[in-house]
NUKOL-791683 format. One record per residue (C-alpha): residue number from 0; residue in one letter; x, z, y. Coordinates in steps of 0.001 Angstrom, whole numbers. Each point is the difference from the previous one (the first is absolute). Layout:
N
NODE;i;aa;c1;c3;c2
NODE;NUM;a;X;Z;Y
...
This chain:
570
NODE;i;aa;c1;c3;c2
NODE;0;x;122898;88219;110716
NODE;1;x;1063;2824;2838
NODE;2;x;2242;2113;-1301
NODE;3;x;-2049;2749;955
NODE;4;x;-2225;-1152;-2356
NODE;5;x;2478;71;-2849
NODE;6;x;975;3427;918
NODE;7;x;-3677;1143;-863
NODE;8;x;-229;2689;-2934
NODE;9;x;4251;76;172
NODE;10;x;598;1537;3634
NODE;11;x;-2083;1882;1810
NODE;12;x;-1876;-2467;2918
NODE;13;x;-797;1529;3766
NODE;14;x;-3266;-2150;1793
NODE;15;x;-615;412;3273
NODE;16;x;-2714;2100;1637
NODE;17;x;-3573;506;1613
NODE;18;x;-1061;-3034;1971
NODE;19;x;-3025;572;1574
NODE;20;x;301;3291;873
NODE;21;x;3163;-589;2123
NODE;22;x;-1948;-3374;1573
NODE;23;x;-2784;2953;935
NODE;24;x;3048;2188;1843
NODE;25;x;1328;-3257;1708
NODE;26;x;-3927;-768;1324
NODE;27;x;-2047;-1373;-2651
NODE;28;x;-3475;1164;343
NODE;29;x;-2575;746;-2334
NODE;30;x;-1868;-3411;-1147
NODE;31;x;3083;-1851;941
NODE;32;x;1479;-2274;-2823
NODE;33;x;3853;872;-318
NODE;34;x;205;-3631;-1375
NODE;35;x;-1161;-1626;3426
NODE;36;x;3498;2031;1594
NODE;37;x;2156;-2341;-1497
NODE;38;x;-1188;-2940;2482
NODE;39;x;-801;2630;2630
NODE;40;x;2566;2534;-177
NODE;41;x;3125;-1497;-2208
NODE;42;x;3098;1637;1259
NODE;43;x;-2192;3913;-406
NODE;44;x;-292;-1049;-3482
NODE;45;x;3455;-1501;-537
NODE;46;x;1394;2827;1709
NODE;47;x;-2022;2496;-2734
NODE;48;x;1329;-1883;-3118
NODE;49;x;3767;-145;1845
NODE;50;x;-266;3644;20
NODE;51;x;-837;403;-3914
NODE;52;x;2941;-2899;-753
NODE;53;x;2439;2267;1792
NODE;54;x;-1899;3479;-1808
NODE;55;x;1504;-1721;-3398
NODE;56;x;-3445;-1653;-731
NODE;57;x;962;-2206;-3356
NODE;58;x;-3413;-2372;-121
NODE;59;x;-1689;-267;3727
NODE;60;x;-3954;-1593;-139
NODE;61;x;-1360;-1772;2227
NODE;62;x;-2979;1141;2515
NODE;63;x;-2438;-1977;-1948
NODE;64;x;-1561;2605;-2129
NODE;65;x;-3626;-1222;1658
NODE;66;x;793;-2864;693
NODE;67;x;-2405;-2236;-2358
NODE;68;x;-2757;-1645;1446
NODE;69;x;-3331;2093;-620
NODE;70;x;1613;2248;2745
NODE;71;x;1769;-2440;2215
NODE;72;x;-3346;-2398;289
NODE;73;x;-720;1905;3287
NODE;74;x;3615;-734;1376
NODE;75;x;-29;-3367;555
NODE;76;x;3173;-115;-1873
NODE;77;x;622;-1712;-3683
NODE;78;x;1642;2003;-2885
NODE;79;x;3259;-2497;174
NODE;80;x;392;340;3580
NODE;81;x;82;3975;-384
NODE;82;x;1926;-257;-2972
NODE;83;x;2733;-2421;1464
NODE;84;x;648;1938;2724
NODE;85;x;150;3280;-1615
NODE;86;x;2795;-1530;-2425
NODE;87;x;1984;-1002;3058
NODE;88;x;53;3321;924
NODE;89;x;596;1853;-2964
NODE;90;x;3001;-2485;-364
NODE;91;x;1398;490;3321
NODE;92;x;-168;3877;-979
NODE;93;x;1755;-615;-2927
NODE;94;x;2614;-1947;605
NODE;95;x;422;-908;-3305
NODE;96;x;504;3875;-582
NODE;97;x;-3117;353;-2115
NODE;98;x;-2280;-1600;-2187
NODE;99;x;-3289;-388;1994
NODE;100;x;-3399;62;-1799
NODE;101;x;-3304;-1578;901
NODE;102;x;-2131;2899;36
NODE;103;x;-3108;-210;-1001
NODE;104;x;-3052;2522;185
NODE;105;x;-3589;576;-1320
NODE;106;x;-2717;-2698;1899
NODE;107;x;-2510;2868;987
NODE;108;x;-2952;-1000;-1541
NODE;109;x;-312;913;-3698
NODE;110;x;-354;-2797;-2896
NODE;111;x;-3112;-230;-2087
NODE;112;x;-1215;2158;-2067
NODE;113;x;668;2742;1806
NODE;114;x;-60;-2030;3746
NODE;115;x;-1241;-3435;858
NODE;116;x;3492;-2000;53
NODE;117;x;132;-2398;-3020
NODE;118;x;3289;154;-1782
NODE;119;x;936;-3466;43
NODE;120;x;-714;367;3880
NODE;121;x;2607;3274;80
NODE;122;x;2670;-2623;-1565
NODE;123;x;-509;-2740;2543
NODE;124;x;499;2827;2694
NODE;125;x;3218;1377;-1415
NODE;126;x;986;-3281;-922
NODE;127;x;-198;-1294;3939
NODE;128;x;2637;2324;882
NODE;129;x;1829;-709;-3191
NODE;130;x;997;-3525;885
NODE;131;x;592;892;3361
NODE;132;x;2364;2058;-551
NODE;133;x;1775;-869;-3359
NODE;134;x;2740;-2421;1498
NODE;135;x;1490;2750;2125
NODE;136;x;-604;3190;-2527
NODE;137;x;2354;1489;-1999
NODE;138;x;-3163;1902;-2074
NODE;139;x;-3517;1595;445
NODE;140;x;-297;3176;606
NODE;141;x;-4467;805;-860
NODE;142;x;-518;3082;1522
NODE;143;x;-2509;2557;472
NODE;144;x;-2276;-1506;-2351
NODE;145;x;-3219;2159;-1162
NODE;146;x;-1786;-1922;-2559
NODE;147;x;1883;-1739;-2768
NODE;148;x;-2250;-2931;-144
NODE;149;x;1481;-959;3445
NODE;150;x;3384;862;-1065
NODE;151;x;-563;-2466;-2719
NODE;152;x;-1249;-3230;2269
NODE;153;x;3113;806;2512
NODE;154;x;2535;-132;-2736
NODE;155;x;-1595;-2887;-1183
NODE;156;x;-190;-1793;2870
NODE;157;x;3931;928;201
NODE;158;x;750;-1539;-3720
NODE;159;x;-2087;-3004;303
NODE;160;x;1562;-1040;3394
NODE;161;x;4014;1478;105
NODE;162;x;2393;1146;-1810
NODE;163;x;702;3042;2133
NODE;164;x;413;3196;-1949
NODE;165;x;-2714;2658;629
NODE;166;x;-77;3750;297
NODE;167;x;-3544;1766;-10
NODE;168;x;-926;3224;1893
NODE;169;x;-3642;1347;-643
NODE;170;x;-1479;3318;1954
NODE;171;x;-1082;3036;-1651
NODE;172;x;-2276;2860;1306
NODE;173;x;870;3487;-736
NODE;174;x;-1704;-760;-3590
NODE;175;x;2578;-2826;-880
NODE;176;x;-3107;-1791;249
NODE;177;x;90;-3783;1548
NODE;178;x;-3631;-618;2451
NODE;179;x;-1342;-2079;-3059
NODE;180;x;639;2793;-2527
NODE;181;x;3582;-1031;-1201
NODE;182;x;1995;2161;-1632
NODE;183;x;3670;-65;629
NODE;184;x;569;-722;-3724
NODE;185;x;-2635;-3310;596
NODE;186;x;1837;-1216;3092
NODE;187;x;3528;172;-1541
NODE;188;x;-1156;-1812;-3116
NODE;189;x;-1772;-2975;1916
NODE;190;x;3336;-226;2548
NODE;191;x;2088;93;-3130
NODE;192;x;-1930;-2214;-1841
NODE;193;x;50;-3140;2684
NODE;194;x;3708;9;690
NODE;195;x;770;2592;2611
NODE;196;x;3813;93;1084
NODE;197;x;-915;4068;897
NODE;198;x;-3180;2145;396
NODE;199;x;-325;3341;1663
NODE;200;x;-2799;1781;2479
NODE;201;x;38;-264;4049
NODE;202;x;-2317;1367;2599
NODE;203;x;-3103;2563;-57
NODE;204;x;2137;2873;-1623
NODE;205;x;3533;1383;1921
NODE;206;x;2963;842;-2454
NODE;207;x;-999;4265;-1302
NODE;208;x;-3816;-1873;-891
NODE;209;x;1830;-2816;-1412
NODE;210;x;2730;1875;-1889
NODE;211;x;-2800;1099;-2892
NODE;212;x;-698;-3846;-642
NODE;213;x;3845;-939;-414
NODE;214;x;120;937;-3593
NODE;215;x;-2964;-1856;-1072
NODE;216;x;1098;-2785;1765
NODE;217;x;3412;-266;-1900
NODE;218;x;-2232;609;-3085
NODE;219;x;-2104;-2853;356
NODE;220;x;2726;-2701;395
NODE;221;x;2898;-1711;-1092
NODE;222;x;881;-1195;3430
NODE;223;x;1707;1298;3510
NODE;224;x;-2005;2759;1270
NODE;225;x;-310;-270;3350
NODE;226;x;-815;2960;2642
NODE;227;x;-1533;-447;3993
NODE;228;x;-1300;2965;1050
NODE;229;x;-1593;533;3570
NODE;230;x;1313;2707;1630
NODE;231;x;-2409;2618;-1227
NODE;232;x;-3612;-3;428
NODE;233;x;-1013;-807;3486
NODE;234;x;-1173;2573;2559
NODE;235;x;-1482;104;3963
NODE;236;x;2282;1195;2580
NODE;237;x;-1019;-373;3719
NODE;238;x;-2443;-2912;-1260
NODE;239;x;3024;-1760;-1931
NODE;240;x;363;-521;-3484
NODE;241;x;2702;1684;-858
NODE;242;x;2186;-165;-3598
NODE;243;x;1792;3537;-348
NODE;244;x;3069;-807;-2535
NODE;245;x;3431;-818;1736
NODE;246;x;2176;-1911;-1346
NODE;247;x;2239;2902;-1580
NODE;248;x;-3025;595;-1678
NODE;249;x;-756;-2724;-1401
NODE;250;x;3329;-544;-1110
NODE;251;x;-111;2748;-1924
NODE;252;x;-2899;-1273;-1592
NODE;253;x;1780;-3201;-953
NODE;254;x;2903;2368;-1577
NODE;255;x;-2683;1498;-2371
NODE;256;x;-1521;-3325;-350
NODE;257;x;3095;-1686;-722
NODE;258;x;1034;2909;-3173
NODE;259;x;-2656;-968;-1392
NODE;260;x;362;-4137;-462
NODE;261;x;-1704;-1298;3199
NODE;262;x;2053;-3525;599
NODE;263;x;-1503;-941;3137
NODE;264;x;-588;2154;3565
NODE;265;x;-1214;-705;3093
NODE;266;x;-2705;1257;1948
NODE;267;x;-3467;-548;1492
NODE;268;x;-2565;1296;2787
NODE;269;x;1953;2259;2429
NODE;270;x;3433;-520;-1379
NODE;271;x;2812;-1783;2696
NODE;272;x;3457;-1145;-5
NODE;273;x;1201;3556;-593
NODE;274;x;-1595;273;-2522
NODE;275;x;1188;-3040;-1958
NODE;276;x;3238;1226;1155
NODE;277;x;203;3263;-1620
NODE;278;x;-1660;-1170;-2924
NODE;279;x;2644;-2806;-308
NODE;280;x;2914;2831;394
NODE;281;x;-1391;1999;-2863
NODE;282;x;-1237;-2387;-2947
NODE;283;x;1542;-3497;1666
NODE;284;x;2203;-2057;-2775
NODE;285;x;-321;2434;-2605
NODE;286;x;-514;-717;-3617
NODE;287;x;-2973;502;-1201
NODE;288;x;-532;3043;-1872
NODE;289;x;-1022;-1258;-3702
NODE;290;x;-2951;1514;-1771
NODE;291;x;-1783;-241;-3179
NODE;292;x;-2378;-3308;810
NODE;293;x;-3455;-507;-1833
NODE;294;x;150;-2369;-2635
NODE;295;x;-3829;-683;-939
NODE;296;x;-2383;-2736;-592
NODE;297;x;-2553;665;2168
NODE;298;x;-3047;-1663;1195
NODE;299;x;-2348;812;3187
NODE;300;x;-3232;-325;2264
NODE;301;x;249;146;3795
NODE;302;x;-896;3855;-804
NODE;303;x;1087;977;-4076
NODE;304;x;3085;-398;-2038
NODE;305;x;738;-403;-3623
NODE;306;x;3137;818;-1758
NODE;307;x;169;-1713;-3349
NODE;308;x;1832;1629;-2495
NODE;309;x;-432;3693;-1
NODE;310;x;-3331;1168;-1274
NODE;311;x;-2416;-3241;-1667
NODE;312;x;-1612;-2342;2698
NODE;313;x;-3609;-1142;-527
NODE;314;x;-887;-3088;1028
NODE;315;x;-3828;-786;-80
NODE;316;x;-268;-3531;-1490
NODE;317;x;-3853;-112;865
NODE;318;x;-199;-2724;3030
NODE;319;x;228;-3141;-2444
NODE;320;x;-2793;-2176;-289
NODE;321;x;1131;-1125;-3263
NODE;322;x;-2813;647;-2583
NODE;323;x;-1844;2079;2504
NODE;324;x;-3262;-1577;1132
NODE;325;x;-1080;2370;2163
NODE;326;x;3742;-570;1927
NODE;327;x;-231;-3498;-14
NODE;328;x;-3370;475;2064
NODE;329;x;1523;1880;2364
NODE;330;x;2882;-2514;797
NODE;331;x;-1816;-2896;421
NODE;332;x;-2910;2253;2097
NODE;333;x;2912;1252;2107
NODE;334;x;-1013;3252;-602
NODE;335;x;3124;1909;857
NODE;336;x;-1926;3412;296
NODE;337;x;-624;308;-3779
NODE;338;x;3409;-1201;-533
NODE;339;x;801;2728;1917
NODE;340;x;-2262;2465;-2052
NODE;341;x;1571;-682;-2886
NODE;342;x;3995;275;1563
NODE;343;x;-748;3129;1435
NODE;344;x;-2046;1213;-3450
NODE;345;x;3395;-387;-1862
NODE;346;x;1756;1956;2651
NODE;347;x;-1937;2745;-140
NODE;348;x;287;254;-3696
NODE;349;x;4175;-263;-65
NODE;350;x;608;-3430;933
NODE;351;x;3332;92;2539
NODE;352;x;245;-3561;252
NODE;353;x;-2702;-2622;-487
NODE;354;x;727;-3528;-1405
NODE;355;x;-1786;-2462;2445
NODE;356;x;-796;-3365;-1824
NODE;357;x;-2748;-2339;1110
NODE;358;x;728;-3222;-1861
NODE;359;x;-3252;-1903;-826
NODE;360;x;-948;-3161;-198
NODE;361;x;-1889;-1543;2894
NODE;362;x;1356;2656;2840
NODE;363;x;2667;-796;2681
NODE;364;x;2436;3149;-1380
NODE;365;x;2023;-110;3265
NODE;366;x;-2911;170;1913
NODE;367;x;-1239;2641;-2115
NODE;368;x;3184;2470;-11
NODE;369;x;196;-827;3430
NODE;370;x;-2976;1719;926
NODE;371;x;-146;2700;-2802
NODE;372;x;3394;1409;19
NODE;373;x;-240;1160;3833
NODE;374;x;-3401;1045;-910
NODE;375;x;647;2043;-3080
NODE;376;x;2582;1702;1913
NODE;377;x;-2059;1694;2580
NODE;378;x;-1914;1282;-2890
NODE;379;x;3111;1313;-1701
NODE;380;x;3385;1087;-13
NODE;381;x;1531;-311;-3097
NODE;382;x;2579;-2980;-462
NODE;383;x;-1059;-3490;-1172
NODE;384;x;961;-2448;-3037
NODE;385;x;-332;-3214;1002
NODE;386;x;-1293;-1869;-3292
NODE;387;x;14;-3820;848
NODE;388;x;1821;-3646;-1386
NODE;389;x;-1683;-1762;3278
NODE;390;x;3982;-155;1710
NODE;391;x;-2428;-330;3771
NODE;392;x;-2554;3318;-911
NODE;393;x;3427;1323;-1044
NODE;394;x;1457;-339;3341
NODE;395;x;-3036;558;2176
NODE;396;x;-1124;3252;-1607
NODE;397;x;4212;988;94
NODE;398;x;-296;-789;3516
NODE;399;x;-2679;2028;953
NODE;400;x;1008;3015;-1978
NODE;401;x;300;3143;1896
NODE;402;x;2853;1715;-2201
NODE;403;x;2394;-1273;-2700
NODE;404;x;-1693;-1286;-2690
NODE;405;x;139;-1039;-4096
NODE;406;x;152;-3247;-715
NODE;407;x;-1770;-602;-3284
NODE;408;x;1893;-2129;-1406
NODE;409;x;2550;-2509;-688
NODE;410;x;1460;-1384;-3396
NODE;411;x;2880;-877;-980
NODE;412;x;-618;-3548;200
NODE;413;x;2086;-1875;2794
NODE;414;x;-2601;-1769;1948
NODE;415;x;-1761;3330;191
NODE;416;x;3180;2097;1163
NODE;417;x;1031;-2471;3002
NODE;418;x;-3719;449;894
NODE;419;x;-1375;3026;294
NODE;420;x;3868;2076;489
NODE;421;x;507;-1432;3441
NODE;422;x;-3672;1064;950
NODE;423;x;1306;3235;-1361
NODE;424;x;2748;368;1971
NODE;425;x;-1244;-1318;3436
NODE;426;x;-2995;2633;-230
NODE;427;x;2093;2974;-1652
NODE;428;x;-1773;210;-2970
NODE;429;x;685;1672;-3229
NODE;430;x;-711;-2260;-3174
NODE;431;x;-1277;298;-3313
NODE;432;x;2010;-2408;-2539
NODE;433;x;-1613;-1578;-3046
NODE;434;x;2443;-315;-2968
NODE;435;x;-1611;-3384;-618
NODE;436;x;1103;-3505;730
NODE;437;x;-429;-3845;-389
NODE;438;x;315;307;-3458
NODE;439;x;-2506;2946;-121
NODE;440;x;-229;3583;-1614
NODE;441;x;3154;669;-1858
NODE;442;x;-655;1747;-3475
NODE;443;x;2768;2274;-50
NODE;444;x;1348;2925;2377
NODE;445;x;3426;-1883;455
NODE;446;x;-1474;-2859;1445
NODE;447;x;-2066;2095;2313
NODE;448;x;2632;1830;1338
NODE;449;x;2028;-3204;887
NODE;450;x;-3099;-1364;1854
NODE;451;x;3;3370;1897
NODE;452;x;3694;23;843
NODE;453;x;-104;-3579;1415
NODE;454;x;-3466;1185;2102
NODE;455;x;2148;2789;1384
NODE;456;x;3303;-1822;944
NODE;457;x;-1944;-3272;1762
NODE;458;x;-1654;2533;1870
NODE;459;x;3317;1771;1270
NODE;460;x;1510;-3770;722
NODE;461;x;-3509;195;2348
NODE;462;x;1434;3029;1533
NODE;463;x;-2698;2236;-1799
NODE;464;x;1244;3856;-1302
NODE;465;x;-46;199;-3207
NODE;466;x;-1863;3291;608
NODE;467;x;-3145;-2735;972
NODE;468;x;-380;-1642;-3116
NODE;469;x;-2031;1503;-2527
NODE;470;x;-247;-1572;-3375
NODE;471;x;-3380;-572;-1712
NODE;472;x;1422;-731;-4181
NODE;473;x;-3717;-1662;-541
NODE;474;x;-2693;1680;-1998
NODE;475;x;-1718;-1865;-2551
NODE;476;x;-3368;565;-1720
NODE;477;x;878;1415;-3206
NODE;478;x;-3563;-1401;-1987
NODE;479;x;2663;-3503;170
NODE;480;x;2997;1912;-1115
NODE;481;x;384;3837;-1105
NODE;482;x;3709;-440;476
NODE;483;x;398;-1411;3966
NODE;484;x;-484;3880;996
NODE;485;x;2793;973;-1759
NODE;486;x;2422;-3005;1848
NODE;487;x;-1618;1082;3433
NODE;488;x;640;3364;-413
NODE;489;x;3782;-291;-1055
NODE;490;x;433;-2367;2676
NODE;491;x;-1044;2477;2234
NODE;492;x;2034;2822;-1130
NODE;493;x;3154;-2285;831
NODE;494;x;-1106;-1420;2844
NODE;495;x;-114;3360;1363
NODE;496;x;2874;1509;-1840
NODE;497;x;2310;-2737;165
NODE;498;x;-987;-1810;3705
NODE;499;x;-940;2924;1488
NODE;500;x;-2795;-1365;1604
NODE;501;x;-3581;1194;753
NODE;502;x;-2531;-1318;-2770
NODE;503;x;-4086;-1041;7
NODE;504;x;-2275;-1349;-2282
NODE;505;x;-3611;-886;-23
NODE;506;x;-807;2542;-3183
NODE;507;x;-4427;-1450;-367
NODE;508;x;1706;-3482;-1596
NODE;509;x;1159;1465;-2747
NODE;510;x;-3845;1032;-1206
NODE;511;x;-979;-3069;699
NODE;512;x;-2903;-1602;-2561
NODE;513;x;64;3453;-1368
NODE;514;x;-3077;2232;-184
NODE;515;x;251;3631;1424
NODE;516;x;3145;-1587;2394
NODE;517;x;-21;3004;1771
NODE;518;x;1342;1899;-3100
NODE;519;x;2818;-2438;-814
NODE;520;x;804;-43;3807
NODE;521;x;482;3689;138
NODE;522;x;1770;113;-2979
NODE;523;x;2742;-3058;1019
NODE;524;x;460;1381;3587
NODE;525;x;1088;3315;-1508
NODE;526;x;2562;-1472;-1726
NODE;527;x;1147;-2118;3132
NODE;528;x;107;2766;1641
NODE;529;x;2644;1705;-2540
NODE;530;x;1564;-3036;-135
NODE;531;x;993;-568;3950
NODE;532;x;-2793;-1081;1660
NODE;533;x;-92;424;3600
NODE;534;x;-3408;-1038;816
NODE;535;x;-2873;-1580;-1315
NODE;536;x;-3256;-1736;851
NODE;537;x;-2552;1793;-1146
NODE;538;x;-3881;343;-61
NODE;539;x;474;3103;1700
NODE;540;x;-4273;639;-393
NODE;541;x;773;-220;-4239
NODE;542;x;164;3631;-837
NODE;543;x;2051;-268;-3184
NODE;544;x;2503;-1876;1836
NODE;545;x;146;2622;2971
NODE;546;x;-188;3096;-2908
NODE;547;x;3035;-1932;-1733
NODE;548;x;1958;-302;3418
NODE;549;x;-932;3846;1022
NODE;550;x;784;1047;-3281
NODE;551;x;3800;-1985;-408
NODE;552;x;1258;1579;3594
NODE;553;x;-681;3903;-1100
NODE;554;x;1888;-789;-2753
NODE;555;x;2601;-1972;1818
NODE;556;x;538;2556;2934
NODE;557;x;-2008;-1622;2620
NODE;558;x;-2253;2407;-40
NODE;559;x;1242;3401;-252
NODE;560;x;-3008;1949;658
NODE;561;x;-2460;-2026;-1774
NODE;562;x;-1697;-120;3142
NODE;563;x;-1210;-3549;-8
NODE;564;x;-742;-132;-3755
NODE;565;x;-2060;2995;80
NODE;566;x;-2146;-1172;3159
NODE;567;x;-623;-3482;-2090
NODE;568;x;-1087;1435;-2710
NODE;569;x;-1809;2865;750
């Protein structure tokens, strides 16, 4: 590993500059690739990213940030020839003075749903320029990136095929809003989530438009925060584009920046050498100023995220074929629009997550979360539970996820761990763990705790934070035993007492062969709820289990004003 990158989060990091805006003052015309110069025009570039090594430039990229094929097929040109020669430059800049990162940018077409570029073809894109490049690369930089869902097939494409570090830059409008809808909070969470080195915001924005945006940004991540402003917003002077912020300027900027924890600087459209170069002189080899870092599990969509462990979570249990005819129908009819109907049915009546499971005899489950989770999502935003034992639907619908998702679940057994907490892990996941194992349900509390503490400590050996395990300490149906509830509920207490981890459990099981379930339901997820529980999957359309819930937080402070129990009631 550069020891740049080891510096990351400890000293403060300087990259280099705009690219393509100082290729436009050297001659580059409008329509022109800035790739193509490297064959064309070599020693214009080389003597641009000489001039940022000598500004103090820390990590120098290389002019590749279009360089992929969708937008080189016109050229003539293949993505390794481009790449290969735009390493030998940024190395001959260098002089071994830098590390030098393959940069890579958005393709320019949009992937499905929102666009027409399938995902898998986004990967095989990003991953061209990946193998091209990875030999010579000391990391990745991913820049500029305004949908998540592409941010999430170019890190892949980086995992699957090197093991070059990566830091992530997405662009904002003035909304901290990414083109797709992203928040900032989404984007940090799905960087964090797949194994980022650093993540920050480039481009679009100049440093005063970006400066309201810093503190979220160190709010919605654990990692280096990394800063590349252009140098202000761009205006027309004598028919030029012009950026107004000099380099003083923006130095300044990077002072305020820096007070605040911002690990990483550098700059974007407009900036130059001189920039870098007073930049460098005022934040350059500093350490980085330590704040007060989130600590949360949280779980997202490409637009919505969910902290678990404040207020309740609901999660609507609802998409389960299991005992539901009228389900089953719609699985094996394909009919992903009532699916739909119903997932977006529990939303609007509380639901902030929605369990997805599709198991049912006679179906191809990949094929079917395959082409209902990217579906569902266009129809809503909330996060997703992905409810599955199928280890390939597992890993196709994790694939295709747009966000960080819940993996529902995994036991405590061994062959189920080294299964499904890799998937975990390569897709940045958070997991639900069953205190269950080979040997089955334990009968007492004890036991279920152990099970629990040997979930959570595999999954840190897999590199997962403890913060993304939640522990499930198994409902039972109490019409088989009146005294399970009691053992589930004291495990819970401990589990979230004594772990200090986040807590779930699927509260309809205990009613289970019951009459009037709803009743008992209510009834046992109001005592979960006094007793730890974090979140649980719910019929959020059963009234007496809503009225329980809406009831519990006014008298457990989450709802000061009675605002929401009133409307539900009334």
């Amino acid at each position: 590993m550069h020891p740049v990158i080891e510096k990351l989060g400890k000293e403060t990091v300087l990259f280099d500059g705009g690219m393509g805006t100082q290729l436009q003052a050297k001659g580059l015309k409008g329509g022109e690739l800035p790739e193509m110069w490297n064959l064309e025009h070599p020693e214009i570039v080389y003597e641009l990213q000489k001039a940022y090594v000598d500004a103090g430039c820390e990590i120098l990229k290389t002019n590749t940030f279009g360089g992929n094929a969708l937008k080189l097929k016109r050229s003539g040109h293949a993505v390794a020839e481009i790449v290969t020669a735009a390493m030998d430059i940024a190395h001959r800049a260098s002089g071994g003075k830098t590390a030098v990162a393959l940069d890579i940018g958005p393709l320019g077409r949009l992937l499905e749903p929102f666009g027409d570029l399938p995902f898998e073809d986004a990967y095989e894109l990003f991953k061209e320029m990946v193998v091209a490049g990875r030999d010579r690369a000391d990391l990745v930089i991913i820049e500029t990136m305004t949908d998540i869902y592409e941010v999430k097939a170019a890190m892949l494409a980086v995992k699957e095929n090197s093991d070059l570090p990566m830091i992530v830059t997405c662009t904002f409008d003035a909304n901290g809003r990414m083109l797709t809808g992203s928040s900032i909070e989404a984007a940090m969470t799905l960087v964090e989530s797949l194994g980022a080195a650093a993540v920050g915001i480039n481009c679009s924005l100049g440093p005063e438009q970006m400066e309201k945006f810093v503190p979220r940004l160190l709010q919605s991540t654990n990692l280096p925060v990394v800063v590349n402003p252009n140098a202000g917003l761009p205006v027309m002077a004598d028919g030029k584009t012009t950026y107004p912020v000099g380099a003083e300027e923006f130095s300044e900027y990077a002072k305020r920046f820096y007070a605040l924890g911002v690990a990483v600087f550098g700059g974007c459209c407009g900036t130059t050498p001189d920039h870098i170069r007073a930049v460098g002189e005022a934040v350059k080899g500093k350490p980085v100023v330590q704040y007060e870092k989130p600590v949360r599990t949280v779980i997202s969509s490409h637009r919505k995220v969910v902290t678990i462990g404040a207020r309740p979570v609901l999660i609507g249990e609802r998409i389960n074929p299991t005992g539901k005819p009228d389900m089953e129908e719609m699985l094996r009819d394909e009919d992903y629009d009532s699916l739909c109907d119903e997932a977006t049915e529990q939303v609007d009546e509380g639901a902030e997550v929605l369990d997805i499971n599709l198991g049912l005899a006679g179906i191809d489950e990949e094929a079917a979360f395959t082409e209902f989770i990217p579906y569902l999502q266009t129809m809503t935003d909330v996060p997703l539970a992905i409810d599955t034992l199928n280890m390939e639907a597992l890993e196709a619908a994790l694939r295709l996820y747009n966000g960080k998702p819940l993996v529902n679940s995994v036991t405590g057994a061994d062959d189920m761990l080294h299964k499904v907490l890799p998937l975990v892990k390569k897709y940045g996941a958070a997991v639900v763990g069953l205190t269950m194992d080979e040997r089955g349900i334990p009968q007492t509390a004890e036991e279920r705790v152990k099970i629990a503490e040997k979930i959570i400590r595999t999954a840190e050996s897999y590199g997962i934070k403890r913060e993304d395990v939640l522990i499930d300490t198994v409902v039972q149906p109490a019409a088989f035993d009146t005294t399970t509830a009691q053992v589930t509920l004291t495990a819970l207490k401990t589990v979230r007492e004594t772990l200090k981890v986040q807590t779930v459990l699927g509260i309809s099981n205990v009613s289970y062969g019951l009459p009037k379930r709803t009743v008992l339901s209510a009834a046992f997820f109001t005592l979960a709820l006094q007793n730890g529980l974090s979140a649980g999957i719910v019929n959020p359309l059963s009234r007496n289990v809503m009225n329980a819930y809406r009831a519990w937080c006014v008298l457990g402070g989450f709802d000061e004003e009675c605002e929401d129990y009133i409307d539900a009631v009334n």
